[in-house]
Residue frames as a rotation matrix with the C-alpha (Angstrom) as fourth column:
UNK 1
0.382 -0.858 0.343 77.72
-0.230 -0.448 -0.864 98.73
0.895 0.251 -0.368 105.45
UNK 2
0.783 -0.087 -0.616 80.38
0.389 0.840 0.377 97.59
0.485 -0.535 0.692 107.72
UNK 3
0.330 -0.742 0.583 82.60
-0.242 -0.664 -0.708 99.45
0.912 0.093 -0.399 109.76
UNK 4
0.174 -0.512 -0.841 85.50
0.967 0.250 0.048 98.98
0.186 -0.822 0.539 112.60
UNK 5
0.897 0.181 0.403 86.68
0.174 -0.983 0.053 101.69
0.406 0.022 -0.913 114.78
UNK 6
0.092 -0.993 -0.080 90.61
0.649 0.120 -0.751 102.16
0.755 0.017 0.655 115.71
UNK 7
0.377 -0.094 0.921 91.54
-0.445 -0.891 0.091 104.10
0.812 -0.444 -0.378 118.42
UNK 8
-0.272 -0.649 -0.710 92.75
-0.310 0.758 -0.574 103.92
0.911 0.063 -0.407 121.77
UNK 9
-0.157 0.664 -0.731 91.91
0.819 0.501 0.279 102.80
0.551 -0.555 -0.623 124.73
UNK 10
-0.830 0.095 -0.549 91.51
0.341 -0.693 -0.635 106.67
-0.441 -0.715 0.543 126.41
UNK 11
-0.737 0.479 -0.476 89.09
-0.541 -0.841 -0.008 107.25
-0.404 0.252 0.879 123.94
UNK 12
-0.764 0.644 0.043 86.32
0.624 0.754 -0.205 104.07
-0.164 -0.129 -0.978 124.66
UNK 13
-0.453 0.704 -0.546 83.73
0.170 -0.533 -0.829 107.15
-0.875 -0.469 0.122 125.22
UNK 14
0.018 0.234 -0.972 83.86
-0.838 -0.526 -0.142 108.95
-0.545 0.818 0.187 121.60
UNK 15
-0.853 -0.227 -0.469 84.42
-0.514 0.519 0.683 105.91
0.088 0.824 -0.560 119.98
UNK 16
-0.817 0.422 0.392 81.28
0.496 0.862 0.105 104.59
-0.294 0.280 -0.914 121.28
UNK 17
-0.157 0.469 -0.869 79.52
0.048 -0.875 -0.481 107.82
-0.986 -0.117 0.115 120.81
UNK 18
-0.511 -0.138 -0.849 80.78
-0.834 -0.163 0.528 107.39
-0.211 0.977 -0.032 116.91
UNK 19
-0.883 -0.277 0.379 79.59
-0.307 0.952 -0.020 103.86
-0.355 -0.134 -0.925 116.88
UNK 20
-0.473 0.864 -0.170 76.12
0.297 -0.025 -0.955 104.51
-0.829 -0.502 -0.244 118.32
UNK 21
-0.097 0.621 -0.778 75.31
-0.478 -0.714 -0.511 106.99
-0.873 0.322 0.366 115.78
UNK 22
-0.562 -0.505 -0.654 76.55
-0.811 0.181 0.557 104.75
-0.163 0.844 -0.512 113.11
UNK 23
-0.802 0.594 0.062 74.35
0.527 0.753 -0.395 101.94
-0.281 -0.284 -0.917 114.10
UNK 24
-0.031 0.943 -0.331 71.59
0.041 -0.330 -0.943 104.15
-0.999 -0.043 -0.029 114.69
UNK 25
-0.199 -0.411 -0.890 72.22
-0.787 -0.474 0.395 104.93
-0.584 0.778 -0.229 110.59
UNK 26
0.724 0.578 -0.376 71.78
-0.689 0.626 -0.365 101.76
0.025 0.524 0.852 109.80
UNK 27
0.291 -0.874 -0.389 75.40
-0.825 -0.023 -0.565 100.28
0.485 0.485 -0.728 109.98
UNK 28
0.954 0.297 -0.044 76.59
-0.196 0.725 0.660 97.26
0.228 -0.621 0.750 111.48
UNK 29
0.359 -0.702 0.615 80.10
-0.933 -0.278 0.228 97.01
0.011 -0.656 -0.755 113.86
UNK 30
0.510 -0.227 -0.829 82.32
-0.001 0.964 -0.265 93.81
0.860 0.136 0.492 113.15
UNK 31
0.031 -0.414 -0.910 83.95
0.894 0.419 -0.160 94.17
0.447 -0.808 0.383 116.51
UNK 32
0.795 0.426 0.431 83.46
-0.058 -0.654 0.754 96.29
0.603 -0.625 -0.496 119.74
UNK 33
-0.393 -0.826 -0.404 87.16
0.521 0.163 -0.838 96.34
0.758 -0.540 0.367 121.46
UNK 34
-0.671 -0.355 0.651 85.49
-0.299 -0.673 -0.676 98.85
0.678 -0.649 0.345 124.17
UNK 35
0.636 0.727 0.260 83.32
-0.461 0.087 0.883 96.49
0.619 -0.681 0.390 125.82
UNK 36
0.752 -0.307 -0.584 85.99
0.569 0.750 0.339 94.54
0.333 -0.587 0.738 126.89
UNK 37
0.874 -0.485 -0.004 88.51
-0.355 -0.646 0.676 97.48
-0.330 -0.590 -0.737 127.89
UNK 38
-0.246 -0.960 0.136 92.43
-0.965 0.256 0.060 96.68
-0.092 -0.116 -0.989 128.69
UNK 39
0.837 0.369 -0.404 92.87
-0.154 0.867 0.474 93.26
0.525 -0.335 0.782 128.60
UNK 40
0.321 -0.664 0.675 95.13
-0.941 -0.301 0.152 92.52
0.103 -0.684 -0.722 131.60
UNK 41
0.545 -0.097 0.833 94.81
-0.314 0.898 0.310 88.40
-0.778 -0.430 0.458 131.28
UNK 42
-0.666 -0.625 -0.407 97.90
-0.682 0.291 0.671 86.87
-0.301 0.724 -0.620 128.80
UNK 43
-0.673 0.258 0.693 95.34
0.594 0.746 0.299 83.74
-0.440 0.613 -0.656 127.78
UNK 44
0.449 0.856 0.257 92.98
0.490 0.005 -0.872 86.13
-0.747 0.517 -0.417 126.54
UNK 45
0.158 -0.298 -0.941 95.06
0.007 -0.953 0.302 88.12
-0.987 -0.054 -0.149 124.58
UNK 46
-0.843 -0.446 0.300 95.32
0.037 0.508 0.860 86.06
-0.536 0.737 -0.412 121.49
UNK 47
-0.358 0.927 0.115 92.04
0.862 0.375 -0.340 85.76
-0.358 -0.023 -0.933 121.39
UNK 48
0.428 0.799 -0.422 91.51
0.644 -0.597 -0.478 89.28
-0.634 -0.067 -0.770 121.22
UNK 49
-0.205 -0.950 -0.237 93.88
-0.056 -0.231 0.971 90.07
-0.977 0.212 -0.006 118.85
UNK 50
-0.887 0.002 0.462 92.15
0.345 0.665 0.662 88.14
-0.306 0.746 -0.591 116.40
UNK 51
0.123 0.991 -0.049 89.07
0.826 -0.130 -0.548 89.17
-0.550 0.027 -0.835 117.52
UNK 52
-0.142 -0.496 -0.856 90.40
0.152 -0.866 0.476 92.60
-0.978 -0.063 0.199 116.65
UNK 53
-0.806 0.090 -0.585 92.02
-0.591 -0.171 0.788 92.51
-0.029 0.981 0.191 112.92
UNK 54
-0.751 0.429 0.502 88.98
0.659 0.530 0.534 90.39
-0.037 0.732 -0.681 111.92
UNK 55
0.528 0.665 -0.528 86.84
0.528 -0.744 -0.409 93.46
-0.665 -0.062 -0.744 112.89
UNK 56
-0.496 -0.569 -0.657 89.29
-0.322 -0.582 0.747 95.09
-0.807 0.581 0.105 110.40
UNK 57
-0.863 -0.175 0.474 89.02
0.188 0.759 0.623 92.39
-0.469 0.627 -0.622 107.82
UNK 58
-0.187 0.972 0.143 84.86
0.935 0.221 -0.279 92.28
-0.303 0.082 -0.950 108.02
UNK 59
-0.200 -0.119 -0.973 84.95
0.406 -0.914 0.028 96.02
-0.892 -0.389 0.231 107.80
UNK 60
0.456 0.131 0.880 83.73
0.873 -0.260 -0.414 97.73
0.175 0.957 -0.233 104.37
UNK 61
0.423 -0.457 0.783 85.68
-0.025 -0.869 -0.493 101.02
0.906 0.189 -0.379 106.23
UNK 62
0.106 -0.309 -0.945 87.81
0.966 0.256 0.024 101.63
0.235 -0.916 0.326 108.78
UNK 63
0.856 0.095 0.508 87.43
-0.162 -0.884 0.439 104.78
0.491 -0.458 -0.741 111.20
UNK 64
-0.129 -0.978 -0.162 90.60
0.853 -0.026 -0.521 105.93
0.506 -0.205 0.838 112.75
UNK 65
0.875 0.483 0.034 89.82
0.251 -0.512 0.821 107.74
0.414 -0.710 -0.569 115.99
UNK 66
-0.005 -0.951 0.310 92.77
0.632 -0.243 -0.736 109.81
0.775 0.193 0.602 116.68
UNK 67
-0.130 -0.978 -0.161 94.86
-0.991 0.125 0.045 110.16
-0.024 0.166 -0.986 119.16
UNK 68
0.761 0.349 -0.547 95.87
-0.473 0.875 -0.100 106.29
0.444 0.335 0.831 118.53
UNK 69
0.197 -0.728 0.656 98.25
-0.840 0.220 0.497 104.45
-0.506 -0.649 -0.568 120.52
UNK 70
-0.566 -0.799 -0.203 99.88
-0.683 0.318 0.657 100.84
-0.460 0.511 -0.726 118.96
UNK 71
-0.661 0.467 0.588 97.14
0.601 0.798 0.042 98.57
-0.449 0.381 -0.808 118.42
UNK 72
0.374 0.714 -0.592 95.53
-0.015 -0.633 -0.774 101.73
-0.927 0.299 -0.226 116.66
UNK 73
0.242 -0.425 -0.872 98.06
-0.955 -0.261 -0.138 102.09
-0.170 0.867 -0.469 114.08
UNK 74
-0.648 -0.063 0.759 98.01
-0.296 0.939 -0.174 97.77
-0.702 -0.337 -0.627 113.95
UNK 75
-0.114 0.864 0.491 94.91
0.601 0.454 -0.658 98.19
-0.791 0.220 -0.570 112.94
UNK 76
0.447 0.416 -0.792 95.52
-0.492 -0.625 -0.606 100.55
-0.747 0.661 -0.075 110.42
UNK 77
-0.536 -0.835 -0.123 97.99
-0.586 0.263 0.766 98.71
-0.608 0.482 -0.631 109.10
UNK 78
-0.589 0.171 0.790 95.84
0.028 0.981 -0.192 95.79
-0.808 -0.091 -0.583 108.91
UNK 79
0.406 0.840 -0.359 93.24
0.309 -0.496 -0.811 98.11
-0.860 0.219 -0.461 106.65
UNK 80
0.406 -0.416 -0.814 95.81
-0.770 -0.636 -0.059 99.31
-0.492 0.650 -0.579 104.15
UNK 81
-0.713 -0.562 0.420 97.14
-0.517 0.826 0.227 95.43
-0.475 -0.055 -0.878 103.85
UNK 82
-0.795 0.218 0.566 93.92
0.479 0.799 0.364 94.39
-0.373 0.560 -0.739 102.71
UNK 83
-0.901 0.202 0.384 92.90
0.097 -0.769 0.632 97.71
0.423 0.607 0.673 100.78
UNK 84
0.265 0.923 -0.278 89.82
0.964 -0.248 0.097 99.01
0.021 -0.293 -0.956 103.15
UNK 85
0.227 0.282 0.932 88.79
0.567 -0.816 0.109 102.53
0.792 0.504 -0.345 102.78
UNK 86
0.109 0.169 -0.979 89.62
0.967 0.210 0.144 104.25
0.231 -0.963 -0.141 105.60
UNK 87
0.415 0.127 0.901 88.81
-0.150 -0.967 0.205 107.74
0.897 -0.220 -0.382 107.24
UNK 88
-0.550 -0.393 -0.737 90.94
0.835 -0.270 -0.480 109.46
-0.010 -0.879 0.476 110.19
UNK 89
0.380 0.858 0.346 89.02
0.333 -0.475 0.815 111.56
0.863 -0.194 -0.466 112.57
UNK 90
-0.218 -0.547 -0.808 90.23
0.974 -0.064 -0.219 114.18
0.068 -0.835 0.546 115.25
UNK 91
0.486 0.167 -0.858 89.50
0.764 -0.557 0.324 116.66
-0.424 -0.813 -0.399 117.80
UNK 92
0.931 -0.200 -0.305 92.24
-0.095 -0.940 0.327 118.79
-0.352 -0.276 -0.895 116.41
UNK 93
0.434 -0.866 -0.248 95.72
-0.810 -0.254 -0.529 119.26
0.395 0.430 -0.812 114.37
UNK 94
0.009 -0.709 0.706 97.45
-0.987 -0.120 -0.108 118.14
0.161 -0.695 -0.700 117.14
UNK 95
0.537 0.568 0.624 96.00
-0.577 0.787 -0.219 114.86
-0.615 -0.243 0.750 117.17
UNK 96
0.994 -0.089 0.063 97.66
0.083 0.245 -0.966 114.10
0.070 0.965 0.251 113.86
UNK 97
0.243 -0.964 -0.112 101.68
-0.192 0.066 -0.979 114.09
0.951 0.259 -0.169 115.50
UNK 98
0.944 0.148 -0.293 103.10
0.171 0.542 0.823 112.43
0.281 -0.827 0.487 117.92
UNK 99
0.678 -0.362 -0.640 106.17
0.352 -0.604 0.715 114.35
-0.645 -0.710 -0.282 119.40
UNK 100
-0.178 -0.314 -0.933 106.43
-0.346 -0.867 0.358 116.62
-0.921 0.387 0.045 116.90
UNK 101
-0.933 -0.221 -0.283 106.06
-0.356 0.470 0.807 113.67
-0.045 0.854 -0.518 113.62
UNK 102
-0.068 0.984 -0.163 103.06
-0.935 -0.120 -0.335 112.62
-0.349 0.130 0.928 111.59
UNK 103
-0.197 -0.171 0.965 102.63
0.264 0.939 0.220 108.92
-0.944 0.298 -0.140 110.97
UNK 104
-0.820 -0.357 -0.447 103.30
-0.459 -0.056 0.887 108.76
-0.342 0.932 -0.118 107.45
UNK 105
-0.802 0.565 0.192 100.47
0.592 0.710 0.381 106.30
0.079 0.420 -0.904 106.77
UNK 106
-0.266 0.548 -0.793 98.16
0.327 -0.723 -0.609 109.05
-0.907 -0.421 0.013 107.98
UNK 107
0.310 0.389 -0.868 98.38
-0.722 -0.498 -0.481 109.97
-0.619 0.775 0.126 104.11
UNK 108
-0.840 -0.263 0.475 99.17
0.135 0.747 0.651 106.62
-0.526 0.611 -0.592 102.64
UNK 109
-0.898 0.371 -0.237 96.90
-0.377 -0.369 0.849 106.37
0.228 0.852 0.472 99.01
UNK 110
-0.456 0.781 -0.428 93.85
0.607 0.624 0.492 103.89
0.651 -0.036 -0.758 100.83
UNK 111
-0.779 0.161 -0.606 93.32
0.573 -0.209 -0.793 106.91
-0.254 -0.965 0.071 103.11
UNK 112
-0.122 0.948 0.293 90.15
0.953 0.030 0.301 108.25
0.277 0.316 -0.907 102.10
UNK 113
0.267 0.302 0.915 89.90
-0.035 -0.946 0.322 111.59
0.963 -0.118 -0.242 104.19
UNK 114
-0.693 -0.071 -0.717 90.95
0.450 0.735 -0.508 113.00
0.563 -0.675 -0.477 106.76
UNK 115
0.611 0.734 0.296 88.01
0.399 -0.609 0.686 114.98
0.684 -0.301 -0.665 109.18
UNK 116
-0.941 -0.314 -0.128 88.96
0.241 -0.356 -0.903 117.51
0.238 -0.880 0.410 112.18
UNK 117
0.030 0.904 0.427 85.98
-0.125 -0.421 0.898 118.33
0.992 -0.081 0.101 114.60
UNK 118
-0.840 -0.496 0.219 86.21
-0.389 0.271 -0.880 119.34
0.377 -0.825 -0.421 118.10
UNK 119
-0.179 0.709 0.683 82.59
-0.789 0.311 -0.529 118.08
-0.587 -0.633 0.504 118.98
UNK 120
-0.897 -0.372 0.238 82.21
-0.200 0.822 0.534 114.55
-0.394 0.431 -0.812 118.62
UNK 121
-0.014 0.985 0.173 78.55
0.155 0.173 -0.973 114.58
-0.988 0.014 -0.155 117.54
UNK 122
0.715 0.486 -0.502 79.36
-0.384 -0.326 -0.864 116.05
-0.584 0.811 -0.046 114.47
UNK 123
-0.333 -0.870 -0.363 82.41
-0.924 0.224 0.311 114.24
-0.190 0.439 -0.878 113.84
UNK 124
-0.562 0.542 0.625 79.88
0.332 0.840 -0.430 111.45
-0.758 -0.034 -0.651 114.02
UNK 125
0.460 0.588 -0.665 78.10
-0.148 -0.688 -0.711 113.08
-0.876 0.425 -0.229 111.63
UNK 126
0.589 0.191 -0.785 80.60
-0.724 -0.306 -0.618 113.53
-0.358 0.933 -0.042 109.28
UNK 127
-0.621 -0.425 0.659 82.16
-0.344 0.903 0.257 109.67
-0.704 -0.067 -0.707 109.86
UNK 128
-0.148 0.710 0.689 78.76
0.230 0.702 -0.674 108.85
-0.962 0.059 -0.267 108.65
UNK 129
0.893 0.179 -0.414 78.91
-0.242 -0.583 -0.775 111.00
-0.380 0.792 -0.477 105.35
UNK 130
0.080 -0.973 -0.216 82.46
-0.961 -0.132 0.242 110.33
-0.264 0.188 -0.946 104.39
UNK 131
-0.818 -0.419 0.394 82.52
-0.379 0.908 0.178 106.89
-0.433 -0.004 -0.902 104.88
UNK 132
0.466 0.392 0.793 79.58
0.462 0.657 -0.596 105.86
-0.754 0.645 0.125 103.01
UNK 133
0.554 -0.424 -0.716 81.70
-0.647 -0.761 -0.050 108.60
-0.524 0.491 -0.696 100.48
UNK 134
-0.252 -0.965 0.078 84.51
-0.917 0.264 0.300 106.29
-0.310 0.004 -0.951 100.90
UNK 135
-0.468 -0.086 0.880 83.09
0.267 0.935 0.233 102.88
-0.843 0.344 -0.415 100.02
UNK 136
0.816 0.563 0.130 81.83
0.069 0.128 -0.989 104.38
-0.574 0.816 0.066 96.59
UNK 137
0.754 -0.603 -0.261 85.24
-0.595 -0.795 0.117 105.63
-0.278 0.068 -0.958 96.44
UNK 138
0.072 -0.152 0.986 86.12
-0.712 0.684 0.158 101.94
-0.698 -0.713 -0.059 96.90
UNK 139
-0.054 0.272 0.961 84.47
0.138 0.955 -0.262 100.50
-0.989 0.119 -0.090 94.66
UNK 140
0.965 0.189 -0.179 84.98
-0.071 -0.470 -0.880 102.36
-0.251 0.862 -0.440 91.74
UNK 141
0.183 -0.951 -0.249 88.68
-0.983 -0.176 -0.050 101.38
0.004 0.254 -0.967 92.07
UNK 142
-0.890 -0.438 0.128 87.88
-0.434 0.899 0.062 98.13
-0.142 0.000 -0.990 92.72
UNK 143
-0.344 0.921 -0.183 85.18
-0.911 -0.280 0.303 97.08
0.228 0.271 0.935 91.05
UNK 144
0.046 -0.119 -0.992 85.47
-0.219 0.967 -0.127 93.17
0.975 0.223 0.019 91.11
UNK 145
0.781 0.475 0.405 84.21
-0.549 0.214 0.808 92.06
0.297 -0.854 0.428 95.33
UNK 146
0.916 -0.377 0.139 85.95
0.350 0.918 0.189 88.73
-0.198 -0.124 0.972 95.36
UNK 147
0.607 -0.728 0.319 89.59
0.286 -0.175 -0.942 91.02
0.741 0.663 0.102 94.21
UNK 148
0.878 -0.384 -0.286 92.10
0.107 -0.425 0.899 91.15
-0.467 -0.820 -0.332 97.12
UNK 149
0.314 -0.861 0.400 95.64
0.498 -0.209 -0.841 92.58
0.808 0.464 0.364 95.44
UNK 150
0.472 -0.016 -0.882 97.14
0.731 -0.552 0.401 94.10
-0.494 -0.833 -0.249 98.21
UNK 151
-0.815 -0.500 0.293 98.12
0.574 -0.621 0.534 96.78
-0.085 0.603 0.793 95.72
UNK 152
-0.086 0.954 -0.286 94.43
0.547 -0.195 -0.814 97.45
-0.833 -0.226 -0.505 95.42
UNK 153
-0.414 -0.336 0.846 95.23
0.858 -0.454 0.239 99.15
0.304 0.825 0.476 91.93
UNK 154
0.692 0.650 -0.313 94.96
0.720 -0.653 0.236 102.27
-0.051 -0.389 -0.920 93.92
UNK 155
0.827 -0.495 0.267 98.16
-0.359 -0.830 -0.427 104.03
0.433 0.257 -0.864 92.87
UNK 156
0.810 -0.204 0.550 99.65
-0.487 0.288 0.825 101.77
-0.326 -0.936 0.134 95.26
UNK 157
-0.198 -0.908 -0.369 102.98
-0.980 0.188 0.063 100.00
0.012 0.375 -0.927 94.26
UNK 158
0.741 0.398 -0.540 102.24
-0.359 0.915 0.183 96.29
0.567 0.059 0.821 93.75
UNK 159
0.000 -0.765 0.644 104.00
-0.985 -0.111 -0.132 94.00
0.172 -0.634 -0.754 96.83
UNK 160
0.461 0.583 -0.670 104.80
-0.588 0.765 0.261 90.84
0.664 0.274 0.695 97.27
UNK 161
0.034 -0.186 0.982 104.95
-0.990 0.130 0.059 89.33
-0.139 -0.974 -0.179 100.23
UNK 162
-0.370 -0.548 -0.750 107.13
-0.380 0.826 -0.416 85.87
0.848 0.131 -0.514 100.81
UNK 163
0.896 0.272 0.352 105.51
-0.443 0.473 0.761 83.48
0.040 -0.838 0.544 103.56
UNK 164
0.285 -0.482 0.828 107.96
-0.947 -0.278 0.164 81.70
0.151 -0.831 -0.536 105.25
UNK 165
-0.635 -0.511 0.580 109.47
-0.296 0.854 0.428 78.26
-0.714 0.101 -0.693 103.72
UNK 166
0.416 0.659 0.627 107.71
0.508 0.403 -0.761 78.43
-0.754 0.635 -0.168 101.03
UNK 167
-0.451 -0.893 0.008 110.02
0.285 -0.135 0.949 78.64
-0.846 0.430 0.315 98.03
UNK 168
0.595 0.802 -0.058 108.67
-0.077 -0.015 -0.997 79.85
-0.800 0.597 0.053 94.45
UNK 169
-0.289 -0.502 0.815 109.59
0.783 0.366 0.503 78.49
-0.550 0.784 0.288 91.09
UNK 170
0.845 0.528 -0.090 110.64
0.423 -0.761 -0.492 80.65
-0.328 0.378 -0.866 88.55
């Protein structure tokens, strides 16, 4: 089982705290954003961008380590775009609104659960219970691996998304 963690950079500690245990568990981490920190250099930044959503992509769940700051909620996007399971996880209510308003995706239909817990050990804990929760949860809606709809026949409205000079007959 694969899994990516979202969050933002104030919270490098708990997220590797969540990581660890997850590993220890048996899991395996498509991308570590907190070894490298901020990035402060503009040529690397592409780079790590990519590196980034493909730790989404690879991901059989995304974790969603709340509070989140923009390249958290990026990266959810990126999860709901190509139908991964995904659990949010927080300290507390509060965690869940940002002056005064709840990101709406917070309950979009690919969220899985969310968890409150103010000690992160057991929010590690239950990351690790949920989310294997969530990829049966997964895969009973989508039975078929090789199926990427970005509808995910999860209740989701079906969307179709127009690239850019590229015209369709019809």
């Amino acid at each position: 089982m694969k899994f990516y963690i979202a969050s933002q950079l104030e919270n490098a500690t708990n997220v590797r705290k969540i990581a660890d245990y997850l590993r220890y568990r048996g899991w395996e981490q498509t991308y570590d954003w907190t070894v490298h920190g901020l990035v402060t250099d503009r040529d690397r930044l592409e780079e790590i961008s990519m590196r980034e959503i493909h730790g989404v992509i690879d991901a059989d769940v995304l974790f969603v380590l709340l509070p989140g700051a923009r390249g958290t909620h990026t990266e959810l996007g990126a999860a709901i775009a190509t139908c991964r399971p995904i659990v949010i996880l927080a300290h507390n209510q509060e965690a869940f609104e940002r002056d005064g308003h709840l990101c709406v995706f917070y309950r979009h239909p690919m969220v899985y659960d969310r968890i409150i817990h103010n000690d992160i050990t057991r929010l590690a804990f239950q990351a690790h219970r949920t989310g294997k929760k969530a990829l049966r949860w997964a895969a009973k809606c989508n039975p078929d691996p090789d199926y990427d709809n970005i509808a995910c026949e999860m209740n989701a409205p079906a969307v179709v998304i127009e690239e850019p000079g590229i015209q369709r007959e019809g």
